[in-house]
PDBQT receptor file of N, H, CA, C and O in Angstrom, charges set to zero:
ATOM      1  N   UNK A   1      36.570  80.259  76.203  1.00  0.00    +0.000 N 
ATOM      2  CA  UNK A   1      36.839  78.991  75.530  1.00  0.00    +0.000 C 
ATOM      3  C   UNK A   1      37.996  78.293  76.239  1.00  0.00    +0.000 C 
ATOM      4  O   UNK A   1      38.954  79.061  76.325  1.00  0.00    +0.000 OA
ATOM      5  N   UNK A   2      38.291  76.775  76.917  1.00  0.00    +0.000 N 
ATOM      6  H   UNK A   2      37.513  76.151  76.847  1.00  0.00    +0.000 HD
ATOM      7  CA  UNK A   2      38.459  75.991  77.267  1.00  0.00    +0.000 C 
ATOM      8  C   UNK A   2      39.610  75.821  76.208  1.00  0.00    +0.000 C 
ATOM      9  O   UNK A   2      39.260  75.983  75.039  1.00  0.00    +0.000 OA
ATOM     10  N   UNK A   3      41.090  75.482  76.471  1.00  0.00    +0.000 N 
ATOM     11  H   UNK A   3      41.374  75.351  77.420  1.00  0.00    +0.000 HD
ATOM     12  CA  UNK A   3      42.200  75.114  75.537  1.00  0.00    +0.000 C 
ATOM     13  C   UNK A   3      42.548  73.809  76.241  1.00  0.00    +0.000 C 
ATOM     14  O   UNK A   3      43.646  73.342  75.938  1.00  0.00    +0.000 OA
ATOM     15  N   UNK A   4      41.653  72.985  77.318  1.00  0.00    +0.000 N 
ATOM     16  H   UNK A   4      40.761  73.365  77.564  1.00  0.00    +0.000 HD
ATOM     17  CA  UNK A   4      42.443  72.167  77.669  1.00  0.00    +0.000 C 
ATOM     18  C   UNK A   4      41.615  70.390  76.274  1.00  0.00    +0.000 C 
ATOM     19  O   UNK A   4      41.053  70.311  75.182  1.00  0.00    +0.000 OA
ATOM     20  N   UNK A   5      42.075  69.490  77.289  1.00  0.00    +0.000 N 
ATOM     21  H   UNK A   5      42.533  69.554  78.176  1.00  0.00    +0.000 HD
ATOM     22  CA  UNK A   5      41.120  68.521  76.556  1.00  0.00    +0.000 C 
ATOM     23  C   UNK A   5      39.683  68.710  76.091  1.00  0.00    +0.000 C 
ATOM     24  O   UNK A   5      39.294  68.520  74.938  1.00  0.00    +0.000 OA
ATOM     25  N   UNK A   6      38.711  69.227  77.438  1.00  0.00    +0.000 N 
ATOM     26  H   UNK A   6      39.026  69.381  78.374  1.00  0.00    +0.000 HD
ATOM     27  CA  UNK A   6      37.525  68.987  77.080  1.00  0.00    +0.000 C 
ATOM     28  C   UNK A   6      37.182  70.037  76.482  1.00  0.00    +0.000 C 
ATOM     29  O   UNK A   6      36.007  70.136  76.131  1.00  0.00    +0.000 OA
ATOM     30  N   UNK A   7      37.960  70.927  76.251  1.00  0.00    +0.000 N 
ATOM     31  H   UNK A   7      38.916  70.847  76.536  1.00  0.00    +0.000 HD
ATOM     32  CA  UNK A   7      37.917  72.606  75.438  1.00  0.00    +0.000 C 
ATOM     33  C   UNK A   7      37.386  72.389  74.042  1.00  0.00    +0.000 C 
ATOM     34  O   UNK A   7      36.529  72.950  73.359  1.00  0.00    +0.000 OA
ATOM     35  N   UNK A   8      38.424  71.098  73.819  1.00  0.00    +0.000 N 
ATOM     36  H   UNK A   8      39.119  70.641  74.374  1.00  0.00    +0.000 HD
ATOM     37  CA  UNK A   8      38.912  70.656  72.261  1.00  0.00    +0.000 C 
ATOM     38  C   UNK A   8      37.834  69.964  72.235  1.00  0.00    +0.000 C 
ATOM     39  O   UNK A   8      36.957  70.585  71.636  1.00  0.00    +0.000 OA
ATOM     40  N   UNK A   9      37.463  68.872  72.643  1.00  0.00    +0.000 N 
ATOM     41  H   UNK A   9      38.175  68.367  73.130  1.00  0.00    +0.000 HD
ATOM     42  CA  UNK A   9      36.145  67.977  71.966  1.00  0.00    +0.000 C 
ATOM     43  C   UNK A   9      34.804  68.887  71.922  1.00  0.00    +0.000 C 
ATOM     44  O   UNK A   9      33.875  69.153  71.159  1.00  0.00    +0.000 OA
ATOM     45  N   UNK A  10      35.141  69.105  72.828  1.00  0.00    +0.000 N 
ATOM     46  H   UNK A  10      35.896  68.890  73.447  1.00  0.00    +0.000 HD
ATOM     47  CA  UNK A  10      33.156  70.264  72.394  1.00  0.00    +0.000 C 
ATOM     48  C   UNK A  10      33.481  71.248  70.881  1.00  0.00    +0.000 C 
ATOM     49  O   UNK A  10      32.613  71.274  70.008  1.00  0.00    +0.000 OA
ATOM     50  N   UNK A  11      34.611  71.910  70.728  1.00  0.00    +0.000 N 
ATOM     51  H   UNK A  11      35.316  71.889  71.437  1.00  0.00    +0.000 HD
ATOM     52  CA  UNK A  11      34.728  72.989  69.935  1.00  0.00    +0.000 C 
ATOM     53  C   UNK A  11      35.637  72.211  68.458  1.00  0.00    +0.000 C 
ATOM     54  O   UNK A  11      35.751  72.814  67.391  1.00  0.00    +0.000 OA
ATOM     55  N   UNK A  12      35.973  71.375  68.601  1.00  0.00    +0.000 N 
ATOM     56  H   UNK A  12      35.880  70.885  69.468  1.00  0.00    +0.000 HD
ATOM     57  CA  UNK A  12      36.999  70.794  67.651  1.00  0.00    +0.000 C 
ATOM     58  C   UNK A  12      36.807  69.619  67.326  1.00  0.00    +0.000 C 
ATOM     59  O   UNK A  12      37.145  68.870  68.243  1.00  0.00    +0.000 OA
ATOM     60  N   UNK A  13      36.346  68.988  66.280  1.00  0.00    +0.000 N 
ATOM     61  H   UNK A  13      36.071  69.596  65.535  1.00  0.00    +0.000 HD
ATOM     62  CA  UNK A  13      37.079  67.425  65.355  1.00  0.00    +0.000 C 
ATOM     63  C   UNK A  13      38.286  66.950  65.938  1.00  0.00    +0.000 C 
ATOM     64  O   UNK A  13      39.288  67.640  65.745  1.00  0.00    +0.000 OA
ATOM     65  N   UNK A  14      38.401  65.844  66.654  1.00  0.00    +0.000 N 
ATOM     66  H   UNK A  14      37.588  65.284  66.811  1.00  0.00    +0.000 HD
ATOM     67  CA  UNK A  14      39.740  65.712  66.439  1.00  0.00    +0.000 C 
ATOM     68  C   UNK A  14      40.013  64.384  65.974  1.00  0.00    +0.000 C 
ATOM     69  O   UNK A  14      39.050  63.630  66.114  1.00  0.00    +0.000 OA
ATOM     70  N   UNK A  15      41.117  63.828  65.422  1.00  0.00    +0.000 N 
ATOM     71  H   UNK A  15      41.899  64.440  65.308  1.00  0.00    +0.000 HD
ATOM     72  CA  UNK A  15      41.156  62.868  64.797  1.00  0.00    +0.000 C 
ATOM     73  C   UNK A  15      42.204  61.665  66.365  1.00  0.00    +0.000 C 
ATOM     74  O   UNK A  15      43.149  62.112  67.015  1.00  0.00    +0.000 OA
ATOM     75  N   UNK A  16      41.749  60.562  66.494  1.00  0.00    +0.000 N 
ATOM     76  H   UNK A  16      40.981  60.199  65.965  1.00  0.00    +0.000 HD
ATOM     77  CA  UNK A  16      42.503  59.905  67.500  1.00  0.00    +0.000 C 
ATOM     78  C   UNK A  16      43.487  58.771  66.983  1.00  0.00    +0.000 C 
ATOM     79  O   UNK A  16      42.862  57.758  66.667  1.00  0.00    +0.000 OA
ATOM     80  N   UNK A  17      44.207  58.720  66.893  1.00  0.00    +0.000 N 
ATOM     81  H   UNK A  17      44.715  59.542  67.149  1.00  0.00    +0.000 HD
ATOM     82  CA  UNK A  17      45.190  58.250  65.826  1.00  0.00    +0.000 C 
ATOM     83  C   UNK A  17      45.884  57.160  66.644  1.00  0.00    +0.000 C 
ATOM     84  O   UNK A  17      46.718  57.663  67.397  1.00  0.00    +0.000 OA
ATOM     85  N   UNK A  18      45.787  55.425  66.770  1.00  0.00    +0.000 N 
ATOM     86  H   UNK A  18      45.109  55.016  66.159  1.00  0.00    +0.000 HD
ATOM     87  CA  UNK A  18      47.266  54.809  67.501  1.00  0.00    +0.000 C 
ATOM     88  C   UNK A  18      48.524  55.007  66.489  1.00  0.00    +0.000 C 
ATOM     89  O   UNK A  18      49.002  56.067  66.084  1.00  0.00    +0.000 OA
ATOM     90  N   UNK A  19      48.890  53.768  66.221  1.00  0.00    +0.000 N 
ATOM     91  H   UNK A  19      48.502  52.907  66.550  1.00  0.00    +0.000 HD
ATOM     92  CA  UNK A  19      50.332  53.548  65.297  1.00  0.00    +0.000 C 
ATOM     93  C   UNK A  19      51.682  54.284  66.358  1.00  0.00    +0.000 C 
ATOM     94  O   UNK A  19      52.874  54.395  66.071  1.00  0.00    +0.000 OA
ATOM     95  N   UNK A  20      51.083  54.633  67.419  1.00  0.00    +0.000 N 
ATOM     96  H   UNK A  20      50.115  54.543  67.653  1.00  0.00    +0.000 HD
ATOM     97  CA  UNK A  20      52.502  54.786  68.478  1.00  0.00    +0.000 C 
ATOM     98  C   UNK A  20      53.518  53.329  68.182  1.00  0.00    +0.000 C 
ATOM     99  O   UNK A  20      54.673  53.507  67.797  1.00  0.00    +0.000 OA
ATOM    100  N   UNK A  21      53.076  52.154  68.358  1.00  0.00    +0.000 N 
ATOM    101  H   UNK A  21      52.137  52.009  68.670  1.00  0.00    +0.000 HD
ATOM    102  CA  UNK A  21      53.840  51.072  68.677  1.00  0.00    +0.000 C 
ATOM    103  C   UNK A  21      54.362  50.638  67.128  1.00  0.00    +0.000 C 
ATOM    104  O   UNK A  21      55.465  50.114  66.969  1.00  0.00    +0.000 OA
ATOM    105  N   UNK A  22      53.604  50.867  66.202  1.00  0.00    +0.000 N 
ATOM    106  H   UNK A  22      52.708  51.292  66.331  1.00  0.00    +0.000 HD
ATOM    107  CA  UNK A  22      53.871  51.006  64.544  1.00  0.00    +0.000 C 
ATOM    108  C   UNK A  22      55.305  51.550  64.240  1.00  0.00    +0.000 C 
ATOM    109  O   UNK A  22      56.345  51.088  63.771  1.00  0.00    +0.000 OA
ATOM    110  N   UNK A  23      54.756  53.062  64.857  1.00  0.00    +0.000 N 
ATOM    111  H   UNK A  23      53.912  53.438  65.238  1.00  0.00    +0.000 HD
ATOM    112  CA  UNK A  23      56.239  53.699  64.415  1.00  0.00    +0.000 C 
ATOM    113  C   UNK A  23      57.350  53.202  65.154  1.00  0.00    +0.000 C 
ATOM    114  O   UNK A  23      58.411  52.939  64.586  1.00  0.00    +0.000 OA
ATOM    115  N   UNK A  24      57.126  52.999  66.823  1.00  0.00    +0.000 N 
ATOM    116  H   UNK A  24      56.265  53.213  67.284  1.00  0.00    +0.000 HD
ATOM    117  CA  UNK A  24      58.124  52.629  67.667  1.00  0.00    +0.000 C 
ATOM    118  C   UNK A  24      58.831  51.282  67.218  1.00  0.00    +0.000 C 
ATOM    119  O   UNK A  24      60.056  51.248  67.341  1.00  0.00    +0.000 OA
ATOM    120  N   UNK A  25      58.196  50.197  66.722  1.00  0.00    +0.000 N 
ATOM    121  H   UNK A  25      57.201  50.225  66.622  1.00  0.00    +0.000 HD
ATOM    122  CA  UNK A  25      58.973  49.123  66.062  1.00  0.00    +0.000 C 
ATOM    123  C   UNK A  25      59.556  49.513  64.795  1.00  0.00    +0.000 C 
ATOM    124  O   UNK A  25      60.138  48.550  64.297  1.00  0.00    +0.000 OA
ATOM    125  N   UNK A  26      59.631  50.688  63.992  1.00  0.00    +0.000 N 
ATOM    126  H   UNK A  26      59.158  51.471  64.396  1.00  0.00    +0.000 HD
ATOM    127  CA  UNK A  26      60.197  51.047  63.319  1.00  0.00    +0.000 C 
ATOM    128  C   UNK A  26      61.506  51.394  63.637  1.00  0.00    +0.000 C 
ATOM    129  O   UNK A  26      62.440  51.337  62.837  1.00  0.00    +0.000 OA
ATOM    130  N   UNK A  27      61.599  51.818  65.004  1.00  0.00    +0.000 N 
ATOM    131  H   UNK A  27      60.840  51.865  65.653  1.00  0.00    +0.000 HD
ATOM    132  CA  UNK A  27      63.035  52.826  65.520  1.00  0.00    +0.000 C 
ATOM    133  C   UNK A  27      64.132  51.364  65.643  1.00  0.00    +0.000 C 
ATOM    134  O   UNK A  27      64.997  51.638  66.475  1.00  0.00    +0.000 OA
ATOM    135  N   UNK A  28      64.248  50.574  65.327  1.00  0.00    +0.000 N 
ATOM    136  H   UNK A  28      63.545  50.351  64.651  1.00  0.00    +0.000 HD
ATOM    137  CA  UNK A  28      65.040  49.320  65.225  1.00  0.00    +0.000 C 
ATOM    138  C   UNK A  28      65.160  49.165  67.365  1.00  0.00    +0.000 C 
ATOM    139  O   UNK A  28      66.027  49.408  68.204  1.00  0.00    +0.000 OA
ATOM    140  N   UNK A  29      63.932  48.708  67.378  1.00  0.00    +0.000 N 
ATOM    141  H   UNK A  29      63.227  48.511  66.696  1.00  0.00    +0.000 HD
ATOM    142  CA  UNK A  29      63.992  48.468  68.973  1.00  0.00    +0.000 C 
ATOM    143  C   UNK A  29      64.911  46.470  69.226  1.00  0.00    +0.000 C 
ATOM    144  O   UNK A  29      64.984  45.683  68.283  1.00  0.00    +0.000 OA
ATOM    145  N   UNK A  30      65.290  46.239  70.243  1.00  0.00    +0.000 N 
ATOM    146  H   UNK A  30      65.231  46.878  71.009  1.00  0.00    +0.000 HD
ATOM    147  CA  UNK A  30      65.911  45.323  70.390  1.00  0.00    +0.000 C 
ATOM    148  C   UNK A  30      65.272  44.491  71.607  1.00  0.00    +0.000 C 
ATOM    149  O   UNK A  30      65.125  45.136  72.645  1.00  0.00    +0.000 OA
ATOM    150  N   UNK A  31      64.957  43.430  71.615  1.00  0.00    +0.000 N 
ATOM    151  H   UNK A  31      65.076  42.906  70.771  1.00  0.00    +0.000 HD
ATOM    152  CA  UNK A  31      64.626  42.176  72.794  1.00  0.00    +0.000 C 
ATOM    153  C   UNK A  31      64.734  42.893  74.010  1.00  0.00    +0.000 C 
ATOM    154  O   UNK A  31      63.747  43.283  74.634  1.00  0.00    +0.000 OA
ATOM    155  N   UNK A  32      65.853  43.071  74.350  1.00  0.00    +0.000 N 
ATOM    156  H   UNK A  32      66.655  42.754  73.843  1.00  0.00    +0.000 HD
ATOM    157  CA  UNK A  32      65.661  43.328  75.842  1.00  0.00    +0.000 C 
ATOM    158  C   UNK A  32      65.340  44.621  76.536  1.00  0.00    +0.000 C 
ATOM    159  O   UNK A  32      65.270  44.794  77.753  1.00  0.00    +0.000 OA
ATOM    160  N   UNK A  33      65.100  45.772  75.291  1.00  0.00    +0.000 N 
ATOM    161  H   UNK A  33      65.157  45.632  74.302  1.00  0.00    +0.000 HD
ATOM    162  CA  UNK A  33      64.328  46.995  75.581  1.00  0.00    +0.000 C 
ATOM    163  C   UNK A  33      62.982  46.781  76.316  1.00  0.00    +0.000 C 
ATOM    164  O   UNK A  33      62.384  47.555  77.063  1.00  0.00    +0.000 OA
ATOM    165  N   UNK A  34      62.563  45.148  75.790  1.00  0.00    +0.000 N 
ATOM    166  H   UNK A  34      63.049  44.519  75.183  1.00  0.00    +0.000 HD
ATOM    167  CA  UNK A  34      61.640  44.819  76.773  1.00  0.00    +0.000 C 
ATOM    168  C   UNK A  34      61.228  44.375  78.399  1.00  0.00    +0.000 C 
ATOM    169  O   UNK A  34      60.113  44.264  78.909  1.00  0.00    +0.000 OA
ATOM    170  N   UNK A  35      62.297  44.215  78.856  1.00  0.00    +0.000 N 
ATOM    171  H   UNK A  35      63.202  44.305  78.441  1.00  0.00    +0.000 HD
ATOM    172  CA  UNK A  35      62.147  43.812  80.191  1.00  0.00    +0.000 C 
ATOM    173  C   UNK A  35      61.577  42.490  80.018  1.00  0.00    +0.000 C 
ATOM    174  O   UNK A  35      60.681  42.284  80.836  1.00  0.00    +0.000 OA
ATOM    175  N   UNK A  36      61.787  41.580  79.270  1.00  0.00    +0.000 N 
ATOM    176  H   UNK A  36      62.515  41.747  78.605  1.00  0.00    +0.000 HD
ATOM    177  CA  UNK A  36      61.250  40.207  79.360  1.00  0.00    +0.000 C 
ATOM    178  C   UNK A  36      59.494  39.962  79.030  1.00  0.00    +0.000 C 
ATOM    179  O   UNK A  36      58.714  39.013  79.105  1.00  0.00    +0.000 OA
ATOM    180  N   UNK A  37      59.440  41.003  78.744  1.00  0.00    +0.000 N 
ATOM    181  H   UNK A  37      60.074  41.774  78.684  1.00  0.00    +0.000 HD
ATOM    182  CA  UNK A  37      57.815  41.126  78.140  1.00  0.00    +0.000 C 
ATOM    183  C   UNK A  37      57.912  41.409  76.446  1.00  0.00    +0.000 C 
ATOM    184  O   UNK A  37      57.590  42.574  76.213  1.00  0.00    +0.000 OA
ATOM    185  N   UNK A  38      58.138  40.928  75.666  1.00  0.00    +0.000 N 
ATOM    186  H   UNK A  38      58.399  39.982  75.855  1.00  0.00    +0.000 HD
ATOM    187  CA  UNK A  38      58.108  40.828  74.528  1.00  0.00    +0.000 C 
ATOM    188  C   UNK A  38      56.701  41.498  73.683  1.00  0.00    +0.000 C 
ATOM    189  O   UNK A  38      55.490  41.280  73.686  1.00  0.00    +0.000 OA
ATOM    190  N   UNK A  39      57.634  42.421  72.985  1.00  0.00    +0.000 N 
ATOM    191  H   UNK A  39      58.618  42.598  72.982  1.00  0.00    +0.000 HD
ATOM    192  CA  UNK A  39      56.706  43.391  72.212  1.00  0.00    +0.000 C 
ATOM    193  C   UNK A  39      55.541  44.406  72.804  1.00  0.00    +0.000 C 
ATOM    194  O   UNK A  39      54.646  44.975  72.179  1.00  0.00    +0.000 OA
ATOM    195  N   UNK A  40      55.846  44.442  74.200  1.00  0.00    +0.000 N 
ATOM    196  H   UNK A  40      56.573  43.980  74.708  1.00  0.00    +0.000 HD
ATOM    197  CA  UNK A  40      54.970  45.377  75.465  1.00  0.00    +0.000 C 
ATOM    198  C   UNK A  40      55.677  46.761  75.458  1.00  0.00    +0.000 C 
ATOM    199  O   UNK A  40      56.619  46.962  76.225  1.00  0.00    +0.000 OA
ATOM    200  N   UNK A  41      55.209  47.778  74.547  1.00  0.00    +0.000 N 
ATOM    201  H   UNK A  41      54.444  47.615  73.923  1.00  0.00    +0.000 HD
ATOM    202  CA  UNK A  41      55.777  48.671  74.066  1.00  0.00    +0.000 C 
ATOM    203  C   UNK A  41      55.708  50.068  75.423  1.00  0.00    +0.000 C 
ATOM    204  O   UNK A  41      56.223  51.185  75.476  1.00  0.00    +0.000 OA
ATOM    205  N   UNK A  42      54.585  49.101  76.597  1.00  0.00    +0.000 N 
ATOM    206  H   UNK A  42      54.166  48.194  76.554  1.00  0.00    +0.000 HD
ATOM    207  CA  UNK A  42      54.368  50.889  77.445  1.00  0.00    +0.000 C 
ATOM    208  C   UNK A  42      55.736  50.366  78.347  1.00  0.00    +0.000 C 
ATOM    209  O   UNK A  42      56.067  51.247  79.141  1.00  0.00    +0.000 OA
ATOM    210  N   UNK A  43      56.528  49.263  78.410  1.00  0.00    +0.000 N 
ATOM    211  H   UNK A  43      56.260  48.548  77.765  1.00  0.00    +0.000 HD
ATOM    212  CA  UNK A  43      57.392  48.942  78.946  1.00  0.00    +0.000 C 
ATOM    213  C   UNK A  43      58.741  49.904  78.265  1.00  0.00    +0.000 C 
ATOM    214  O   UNK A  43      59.781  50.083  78.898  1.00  0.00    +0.000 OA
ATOM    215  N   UNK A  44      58.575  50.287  77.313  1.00  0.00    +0.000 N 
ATOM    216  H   UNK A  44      57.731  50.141  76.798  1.00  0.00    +0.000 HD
ATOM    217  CA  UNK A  44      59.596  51.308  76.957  1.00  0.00    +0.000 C 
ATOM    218  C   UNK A  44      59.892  52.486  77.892  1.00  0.00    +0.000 C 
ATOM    219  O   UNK A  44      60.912  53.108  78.191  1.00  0.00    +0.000 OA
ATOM    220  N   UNK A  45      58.669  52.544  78.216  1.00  0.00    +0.000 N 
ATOM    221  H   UNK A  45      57.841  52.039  77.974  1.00  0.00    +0.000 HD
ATOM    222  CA  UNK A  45      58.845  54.241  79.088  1.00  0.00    +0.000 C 
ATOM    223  C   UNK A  45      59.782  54.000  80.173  1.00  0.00    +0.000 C 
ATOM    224  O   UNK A  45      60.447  54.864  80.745  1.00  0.00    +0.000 OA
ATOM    225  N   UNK A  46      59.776  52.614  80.433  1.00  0.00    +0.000 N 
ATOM    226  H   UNK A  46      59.236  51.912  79.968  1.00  0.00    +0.000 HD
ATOM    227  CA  UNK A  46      60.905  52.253  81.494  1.00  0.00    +0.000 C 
ATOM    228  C   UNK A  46      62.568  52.196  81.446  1.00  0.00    +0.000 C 
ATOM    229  O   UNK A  46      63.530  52.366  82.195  1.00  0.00    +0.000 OA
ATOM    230  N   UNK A  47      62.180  51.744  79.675  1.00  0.00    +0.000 N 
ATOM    231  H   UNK A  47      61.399  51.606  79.066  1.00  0.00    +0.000 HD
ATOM    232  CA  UNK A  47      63.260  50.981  79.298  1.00  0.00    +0.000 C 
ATOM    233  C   UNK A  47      63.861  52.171  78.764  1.00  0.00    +0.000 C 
ATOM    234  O   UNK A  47      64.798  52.397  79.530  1.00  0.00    +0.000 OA
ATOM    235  N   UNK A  48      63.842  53.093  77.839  1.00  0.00    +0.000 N 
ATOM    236  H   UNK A  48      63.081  52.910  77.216  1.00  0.00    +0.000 HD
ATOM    237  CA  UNK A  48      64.024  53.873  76.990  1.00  0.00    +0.000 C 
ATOM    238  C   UNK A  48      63.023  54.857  76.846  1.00  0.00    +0.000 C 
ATOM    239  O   UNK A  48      62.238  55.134  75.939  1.00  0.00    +0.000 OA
ATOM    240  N   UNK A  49      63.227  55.271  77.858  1.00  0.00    +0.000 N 
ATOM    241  H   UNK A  49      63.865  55.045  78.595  1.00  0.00    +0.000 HD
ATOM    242  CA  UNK A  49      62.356  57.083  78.189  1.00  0.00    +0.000 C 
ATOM    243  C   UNK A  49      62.660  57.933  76.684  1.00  0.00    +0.000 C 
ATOM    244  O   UNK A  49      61.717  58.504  76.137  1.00  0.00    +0.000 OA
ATOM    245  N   UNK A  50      63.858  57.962  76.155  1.00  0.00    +0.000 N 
ATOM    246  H   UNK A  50      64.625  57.498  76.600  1.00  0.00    +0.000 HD
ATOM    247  CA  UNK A  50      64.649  58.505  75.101  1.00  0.00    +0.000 C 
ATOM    248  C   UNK A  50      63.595  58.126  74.047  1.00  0.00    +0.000 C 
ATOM    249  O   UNK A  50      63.185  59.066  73.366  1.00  0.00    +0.000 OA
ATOM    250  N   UNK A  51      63.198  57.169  73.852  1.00  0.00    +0.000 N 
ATOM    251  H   UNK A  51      63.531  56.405  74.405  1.00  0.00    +0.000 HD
ATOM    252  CA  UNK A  51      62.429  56.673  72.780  1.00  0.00    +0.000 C 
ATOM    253  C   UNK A  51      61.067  57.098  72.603  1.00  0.00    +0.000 C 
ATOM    254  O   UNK A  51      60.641  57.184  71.451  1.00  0.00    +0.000 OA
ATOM    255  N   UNK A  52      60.241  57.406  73.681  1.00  0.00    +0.000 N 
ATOM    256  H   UNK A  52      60.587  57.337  74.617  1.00  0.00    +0.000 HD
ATOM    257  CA  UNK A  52      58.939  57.116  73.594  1.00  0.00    +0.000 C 
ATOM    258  C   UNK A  52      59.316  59.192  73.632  1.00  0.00    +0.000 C 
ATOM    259  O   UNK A  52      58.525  59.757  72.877  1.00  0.00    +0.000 OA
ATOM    260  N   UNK A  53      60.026  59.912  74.141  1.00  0.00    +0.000 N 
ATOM    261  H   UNK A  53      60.669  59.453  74.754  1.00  0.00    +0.000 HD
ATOM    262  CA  UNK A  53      60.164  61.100  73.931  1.00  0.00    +0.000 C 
ATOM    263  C   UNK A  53      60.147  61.633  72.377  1.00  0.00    +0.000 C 
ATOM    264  O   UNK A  53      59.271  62.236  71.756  1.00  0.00    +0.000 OA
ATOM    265  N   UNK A  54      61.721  61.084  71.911  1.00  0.00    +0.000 N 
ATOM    266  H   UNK A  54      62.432  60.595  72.416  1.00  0.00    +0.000 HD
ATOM    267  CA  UNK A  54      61.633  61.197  70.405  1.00  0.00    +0.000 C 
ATOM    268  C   UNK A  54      60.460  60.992  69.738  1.00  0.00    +0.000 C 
ATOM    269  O   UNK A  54      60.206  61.876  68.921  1.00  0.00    +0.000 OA
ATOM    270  N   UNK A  55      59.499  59.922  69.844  1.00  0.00    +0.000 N 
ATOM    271  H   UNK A  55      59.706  59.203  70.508  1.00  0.00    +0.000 HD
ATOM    272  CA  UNK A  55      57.896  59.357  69.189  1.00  0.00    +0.000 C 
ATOM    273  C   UNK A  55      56.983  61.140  69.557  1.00  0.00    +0.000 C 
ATOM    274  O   UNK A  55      56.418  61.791  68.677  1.00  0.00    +0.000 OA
ATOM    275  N   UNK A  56      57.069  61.501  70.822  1.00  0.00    +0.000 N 
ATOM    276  H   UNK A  56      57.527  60.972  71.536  1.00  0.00    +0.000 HD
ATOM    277  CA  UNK A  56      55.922  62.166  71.075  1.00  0.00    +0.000 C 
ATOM    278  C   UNK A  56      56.659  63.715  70.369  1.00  0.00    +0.000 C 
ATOM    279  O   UNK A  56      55.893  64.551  69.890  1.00  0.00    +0.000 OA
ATOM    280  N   UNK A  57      57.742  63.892  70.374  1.00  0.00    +0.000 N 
ATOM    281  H   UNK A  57      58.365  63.213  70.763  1.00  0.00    +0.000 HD
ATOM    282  CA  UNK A  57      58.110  64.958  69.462  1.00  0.00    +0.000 C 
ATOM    283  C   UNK A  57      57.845  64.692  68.153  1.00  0.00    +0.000 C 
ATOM    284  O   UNK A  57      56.887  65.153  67.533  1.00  0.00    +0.000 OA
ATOM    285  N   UNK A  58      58.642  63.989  67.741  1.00  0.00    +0.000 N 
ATOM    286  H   UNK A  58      59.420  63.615  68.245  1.00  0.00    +0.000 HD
ATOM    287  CA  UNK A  58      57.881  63.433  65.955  1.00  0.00    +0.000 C 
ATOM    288  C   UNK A  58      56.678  64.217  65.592  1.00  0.00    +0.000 C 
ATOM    289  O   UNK A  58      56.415  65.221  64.929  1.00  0.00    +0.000 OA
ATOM    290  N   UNK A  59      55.708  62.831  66.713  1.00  0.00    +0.000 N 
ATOM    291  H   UNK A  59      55.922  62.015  67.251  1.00  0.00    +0.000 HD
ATOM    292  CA  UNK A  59      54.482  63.704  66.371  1.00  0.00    +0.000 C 
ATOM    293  C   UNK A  59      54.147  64.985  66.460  1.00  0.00    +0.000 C 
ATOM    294  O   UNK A  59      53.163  65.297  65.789  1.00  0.00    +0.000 OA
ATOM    295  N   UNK A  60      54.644  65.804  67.062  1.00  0.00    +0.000 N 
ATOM    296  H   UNK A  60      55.443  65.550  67.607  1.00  0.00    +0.000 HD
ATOM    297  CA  UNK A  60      54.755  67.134  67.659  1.00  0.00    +0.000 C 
ATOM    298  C   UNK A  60      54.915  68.275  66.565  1.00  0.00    +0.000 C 
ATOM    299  O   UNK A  60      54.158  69.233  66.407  1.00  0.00    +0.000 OA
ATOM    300  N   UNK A  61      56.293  67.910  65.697  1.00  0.00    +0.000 N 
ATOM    301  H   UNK A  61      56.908  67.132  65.825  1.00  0.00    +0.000 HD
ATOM    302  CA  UNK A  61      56.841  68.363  64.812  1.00  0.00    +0.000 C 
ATOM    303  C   UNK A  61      56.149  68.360  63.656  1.00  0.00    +0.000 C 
ATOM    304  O   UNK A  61      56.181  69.358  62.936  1.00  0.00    +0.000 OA
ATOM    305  N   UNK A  62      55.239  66.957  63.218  1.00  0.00    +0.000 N 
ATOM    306  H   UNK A  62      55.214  66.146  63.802  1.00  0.00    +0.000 HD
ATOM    307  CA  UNK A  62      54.887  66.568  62.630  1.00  0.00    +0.000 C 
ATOM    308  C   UNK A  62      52.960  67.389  62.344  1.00  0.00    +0.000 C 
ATOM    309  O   UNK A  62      52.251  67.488  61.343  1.00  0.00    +0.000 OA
ATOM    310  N   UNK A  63      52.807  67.734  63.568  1.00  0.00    +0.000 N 
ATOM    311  H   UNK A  63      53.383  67.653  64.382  1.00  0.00    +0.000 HD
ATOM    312  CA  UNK A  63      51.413  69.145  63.227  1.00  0.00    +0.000 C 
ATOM    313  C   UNK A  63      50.584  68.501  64.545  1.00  0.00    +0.000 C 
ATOM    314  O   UNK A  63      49.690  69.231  64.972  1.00  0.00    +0.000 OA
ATOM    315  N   UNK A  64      50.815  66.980  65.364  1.00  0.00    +0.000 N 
ATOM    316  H   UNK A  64      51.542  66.387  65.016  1.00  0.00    +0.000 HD
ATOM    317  CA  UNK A  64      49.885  66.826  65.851  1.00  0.00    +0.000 C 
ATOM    318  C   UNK A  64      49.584  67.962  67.384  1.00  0.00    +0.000 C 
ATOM    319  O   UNK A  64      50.514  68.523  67.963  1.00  0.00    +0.000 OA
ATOM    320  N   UNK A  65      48.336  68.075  67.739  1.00  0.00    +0.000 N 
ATOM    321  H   UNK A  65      47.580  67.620  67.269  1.00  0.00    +0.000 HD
ATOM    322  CA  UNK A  65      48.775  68.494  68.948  1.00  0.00    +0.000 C 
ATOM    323  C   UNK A  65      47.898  67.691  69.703  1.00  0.00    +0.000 C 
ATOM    324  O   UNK A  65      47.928  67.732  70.933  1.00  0.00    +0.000 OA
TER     325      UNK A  65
């Protein structure tokens, strides 16, 4: 049995969930976290690596895998 991605879809339900950018405008993000692209949230990974880390632990913590 396969533990990677395609392990999981043949053998497992999985549920695909966004609300990444949901929760991330929750973290009190500010204007210029954007790089002049307003509300372009994959621009974080640039801006605030710190942020989009904390999000993917959350979820982590939180049961997703």
């Amino acid at each position: 049995m396969s533990t990677g991605f395609k392990g999981k879809i043949r053998n497992d339900i999985l549920l695909l969930d966004g609300a990444f950018g949901t929760y991330a405008s929750k973290l009190g993000l500010e204007e210029d976290f954007f790089g002049g692209y307003t509300g372009c949230m994959e621009y974080l990974s640039f801006s605030r690596p710190d942020l989009i880390a904390r999000i993917h632990s959350d979820y982590l913590d939180a049961g997703s895998d």
